[in-house]
Each structure stands twice: as C-alpha cells, then as structure tokens.
C-alpha positions in Angstrom: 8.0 -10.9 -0.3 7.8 -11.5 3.3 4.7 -11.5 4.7 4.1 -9.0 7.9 2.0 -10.2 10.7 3.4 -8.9 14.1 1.5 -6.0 15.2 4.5 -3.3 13.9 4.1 -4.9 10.8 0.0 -4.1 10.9 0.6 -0.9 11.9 2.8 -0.3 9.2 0.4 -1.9 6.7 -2.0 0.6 7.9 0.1 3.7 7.8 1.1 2.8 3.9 -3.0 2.4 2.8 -3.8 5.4 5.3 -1.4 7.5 3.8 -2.5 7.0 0.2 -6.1 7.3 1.0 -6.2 9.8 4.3 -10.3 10.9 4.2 -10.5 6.9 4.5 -8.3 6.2 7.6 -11.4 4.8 9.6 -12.6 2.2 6.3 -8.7 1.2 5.7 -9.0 0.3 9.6 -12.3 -1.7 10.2 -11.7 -3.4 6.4 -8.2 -4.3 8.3 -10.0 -5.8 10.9 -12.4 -7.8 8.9 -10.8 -8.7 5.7 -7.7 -10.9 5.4 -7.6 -10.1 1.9 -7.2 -6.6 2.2 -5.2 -6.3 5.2 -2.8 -8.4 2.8 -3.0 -5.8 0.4 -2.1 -3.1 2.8 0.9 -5.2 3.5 2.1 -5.6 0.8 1.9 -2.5 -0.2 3.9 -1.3 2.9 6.5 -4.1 2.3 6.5 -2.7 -1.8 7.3 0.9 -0.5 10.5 -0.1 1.8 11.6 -2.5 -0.8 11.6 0.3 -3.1 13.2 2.8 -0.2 16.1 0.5 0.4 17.3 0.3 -3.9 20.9 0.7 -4.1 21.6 3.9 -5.8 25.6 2.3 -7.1 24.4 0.4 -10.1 22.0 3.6 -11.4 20.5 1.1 -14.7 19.7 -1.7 -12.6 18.6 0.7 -10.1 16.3 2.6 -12.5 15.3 -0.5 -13.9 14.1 -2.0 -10.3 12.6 1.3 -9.2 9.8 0.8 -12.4 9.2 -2.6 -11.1 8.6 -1.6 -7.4 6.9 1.7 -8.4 4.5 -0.5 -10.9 3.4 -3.3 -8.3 2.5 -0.1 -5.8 0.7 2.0 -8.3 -1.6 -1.7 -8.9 -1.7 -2.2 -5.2 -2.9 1.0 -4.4 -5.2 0.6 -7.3 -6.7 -2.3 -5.8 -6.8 -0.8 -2.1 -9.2 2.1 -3.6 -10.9 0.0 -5.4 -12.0 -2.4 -2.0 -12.6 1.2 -0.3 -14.9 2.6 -3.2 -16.7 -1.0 -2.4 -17.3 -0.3 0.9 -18.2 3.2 0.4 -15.4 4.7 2.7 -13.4 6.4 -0.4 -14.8 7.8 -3.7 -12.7 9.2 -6.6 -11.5 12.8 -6.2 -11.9 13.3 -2.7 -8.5 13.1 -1.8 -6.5 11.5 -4.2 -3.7 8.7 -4.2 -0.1 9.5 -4.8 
C-alpha cells in the first residue's frame, strides 16, 4: 500500500476512523495528532476502503475473492483503531458501534 501523508490524505485517514467510531471523532483527532502509529492505522484503513471501492466487478470470482481479502484487513484495522481508542478512554464497546 501507499502510504498517505499530504494533508488530503490525513483528512481522509480521519474521515475513514471517524466514520467507524463517530461518538470518538475528538480521540481519533488528538490520537492523530500525537501518535504516528495510529494515524498509520487510520491510513491504512482509509487506503483499505478505496482499494476495496475501486475492485473490478468483470472477473466476479477473483473479484469476490479480493473483496474477502480487503474486507478482512479493514474489519482487523478497525479492530485495532477501537482497541487504541478504548485505551485512551475516548470509545467504549456499545456506544456506537463499528460497521
């Protein structure tokens, strides 16, 4: 994957964790700020989701196939995301859900 950096790519990186984890838009943005590691989550999770966005639908078993992989890697980075936000306290279990 291609890492993002630029500042679209940062805001996009925020709009993919923000979006799974809304009641913790304000923790997704300060741990953004301060923690390399997670702001590399968040972008990889945004690069994950147009990846999968852009699959081919011609070749439907290969696409099918790819679609698994991509959804996989962005069900365990989101996993990971709410696990650094249950850390810090800004996101608990059942109070608003991931997709």
């Amino acid at each position: 994957m291609t890492k993002i950096n630029d500042l679209t790519g940062k805001g996009q990186a925020f709009s993919a964790a923000a979006g799974r984890f809304p009641q913790a838009e304000f923790t997704v943005r300060r741990l953004m700020r301060t923690s390399e590691d997670f702001c590399d989550l968040c972008c990889e999770l945004a690069e994950a989701e147009h990846a999968l966005a852009r699959l081919p639908q011609s070749a439907r078993e290969l696409s099918e196939e790819r679609q698994r992989e991509w959804q996989e890697l962005i069900d365990c980075l989101v996993a990971e995301i709410g696990d650094a936000l249950v850390e810090q306290g800004g996101w608990r279990p059942g109070s608003g859900n991931p997709d």
